[in-house]
N, C-alpha and C positions, 0 to 999 in steps of 0.2 A: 800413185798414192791416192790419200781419199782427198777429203776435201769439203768446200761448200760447195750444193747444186743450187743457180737459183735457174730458173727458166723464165726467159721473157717472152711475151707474145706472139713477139716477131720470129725468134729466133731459138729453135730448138735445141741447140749447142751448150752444152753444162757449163755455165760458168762459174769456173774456177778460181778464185782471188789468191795472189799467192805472195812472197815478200820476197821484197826488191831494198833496192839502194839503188843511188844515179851513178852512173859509168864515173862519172866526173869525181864521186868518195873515191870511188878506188884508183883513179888514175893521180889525184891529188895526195893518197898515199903512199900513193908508188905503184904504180902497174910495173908486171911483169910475165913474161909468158914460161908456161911449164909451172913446176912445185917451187914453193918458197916456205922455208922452215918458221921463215919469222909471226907465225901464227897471232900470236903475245902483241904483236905491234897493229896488228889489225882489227881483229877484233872485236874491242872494245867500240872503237867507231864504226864497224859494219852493222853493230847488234843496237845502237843507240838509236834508238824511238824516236829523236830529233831528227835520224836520216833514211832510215826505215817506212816505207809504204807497204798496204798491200795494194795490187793491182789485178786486170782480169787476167789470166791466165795466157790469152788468145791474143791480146795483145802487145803483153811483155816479147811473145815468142817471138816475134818479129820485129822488138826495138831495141836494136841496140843499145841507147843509151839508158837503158837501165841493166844491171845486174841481178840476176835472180840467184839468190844464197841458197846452196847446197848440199846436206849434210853427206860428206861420203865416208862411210864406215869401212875401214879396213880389221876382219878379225884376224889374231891370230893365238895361234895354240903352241906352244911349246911341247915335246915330245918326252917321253924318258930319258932318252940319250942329251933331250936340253939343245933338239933341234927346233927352230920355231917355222910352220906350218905357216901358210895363209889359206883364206877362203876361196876359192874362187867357183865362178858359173857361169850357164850360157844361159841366154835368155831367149826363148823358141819364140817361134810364130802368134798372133793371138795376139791382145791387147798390147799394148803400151807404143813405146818411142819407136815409130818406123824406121828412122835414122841409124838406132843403134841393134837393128831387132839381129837375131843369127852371132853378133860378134860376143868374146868371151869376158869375164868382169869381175873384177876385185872387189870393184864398192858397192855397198849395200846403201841407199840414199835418195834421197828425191825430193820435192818441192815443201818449203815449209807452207802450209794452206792457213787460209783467215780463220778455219776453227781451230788450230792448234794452241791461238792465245786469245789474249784479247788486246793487245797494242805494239803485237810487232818486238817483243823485248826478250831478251835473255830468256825467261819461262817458255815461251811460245816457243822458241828455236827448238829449246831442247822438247818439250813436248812433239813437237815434230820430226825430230831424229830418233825419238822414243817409238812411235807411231809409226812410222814409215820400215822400221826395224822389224817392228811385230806384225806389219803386214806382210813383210818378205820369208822371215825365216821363225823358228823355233829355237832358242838358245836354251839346251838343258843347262844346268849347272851355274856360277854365278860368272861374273863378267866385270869387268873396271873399263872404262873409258878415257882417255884424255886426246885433247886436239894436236895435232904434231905439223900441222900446215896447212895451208891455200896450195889450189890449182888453178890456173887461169891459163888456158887454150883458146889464142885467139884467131886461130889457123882456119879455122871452118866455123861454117855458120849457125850450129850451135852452140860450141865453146863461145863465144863472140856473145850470148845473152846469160851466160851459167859464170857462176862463180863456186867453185866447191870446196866446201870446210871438210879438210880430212882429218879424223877422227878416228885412232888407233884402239881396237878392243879387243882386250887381254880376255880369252875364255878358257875356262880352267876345264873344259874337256870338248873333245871332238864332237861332242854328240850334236850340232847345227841339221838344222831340217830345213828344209823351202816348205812354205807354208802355199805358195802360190805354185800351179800345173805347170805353168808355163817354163819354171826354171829350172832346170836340168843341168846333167855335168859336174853337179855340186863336190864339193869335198875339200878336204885340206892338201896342200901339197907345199913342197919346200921351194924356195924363191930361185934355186936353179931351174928345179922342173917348169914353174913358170914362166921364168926369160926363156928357155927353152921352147917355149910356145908363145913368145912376145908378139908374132903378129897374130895371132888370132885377138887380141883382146883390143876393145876399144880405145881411146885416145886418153880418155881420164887412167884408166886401169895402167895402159902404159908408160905415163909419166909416173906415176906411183910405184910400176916395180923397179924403173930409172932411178927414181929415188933412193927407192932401198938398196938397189946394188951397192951406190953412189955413199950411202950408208948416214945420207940426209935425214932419215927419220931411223930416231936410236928405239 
């Protein structure tokens, strides 16, 4: 995603500000590991400016006790037959998350950055799940949104600093494009073909189609 660059003297490394909560919000409202549907319960407290910072990017990555809120966008497309499709894609070689580079992925999502608002609140959030959408893909036609749950993986040492607000969008036609080189594989397919390739996708993407088998997200 984009973001603010500032450059210090010292130090040639983009730094990034991006928005957090303390480990300690989320475990005080209930931590849990894998998808939890009670989206509604969280929230409001995750997105509250009283608990909300931004922080540098480089930092957060390696502290645990913060969580960095994460919008992950799941689309999907209903069919003639009133089969419903999801998105999914690989993300190649080349910029971004070395962790995650090669493996296959549902969500569309990524860091909300300090230019997205200006105090960490409700606006900014969604400005940056707006943002980070239109740098990934091309949605022809129109689209509805609404939040259907939290992910929290705390199995590995990224999960462990990421909290990700999943976010269900309804697109009223297949026509989705990647906007960026890197992302390949793209397309719609039905939630069998997908479990059917459930190891290929990363750790977020797989609790999410757990979910949907599971029929946790209506």
């Amino acid at each position: 995603g984009g973001g603010s660059v500032t450059l210090s003297a010292m130090n040639s490394v983009p730094d990034e500000h991006v928005l957090v909560v303390p480990r300690s919000l989320f475990d005080g409202a209930g931590d849990f590991q894998g998808f939890c549907s009670e989206a509604a319960a969280y929230l409001p407290l995750l997105l509250d400016p009283a608990h909300t910072s931004w922080r540098p990017r480089a930092s957060v990555e390696e502290d645990p006790s913060f969580k960095q809120l994460i919008p992950y966008c799941i689309l999907a497309w209903t069919d003639a037959a009133g089969v419903k499709h999801f998105f999914a894609y690989t993300r190649g070689g080349g910029q971004g998350e070395a962790r995650l580079r090669a493996k296959r992925s549902l969500g569309i999502g990524g860091h909300i950055s300090s230019t997205d608002g200006e105090h960490g609140d409700d606006t900014s959030y969604d400005a940056g799940m707006r943002r980070e959408l239109a740098e990934e893909i091309a949605i022809e036609g129109a689209w509805t949104a609404r939040c259907v749950g939290l992910i929290n993986d705390d199995s590995n040492a990224v999960g462990r600093v990421h909290l990700g607000i999943v976010h269900m969008l309804e697109v009223a036609s297949s026509a989705v494009t990647p906007r960026e080189s890197e992302l390949v594989e793209c397309g719609f397919a039905p939630l069998a073909a997908l479990l059917a390739d459930r190891d290929r996708f990363e750790t977020w993407s797989q609790i999410t189609l757990d979910a949907l088998a599971a029929g946790q997200i209506d």
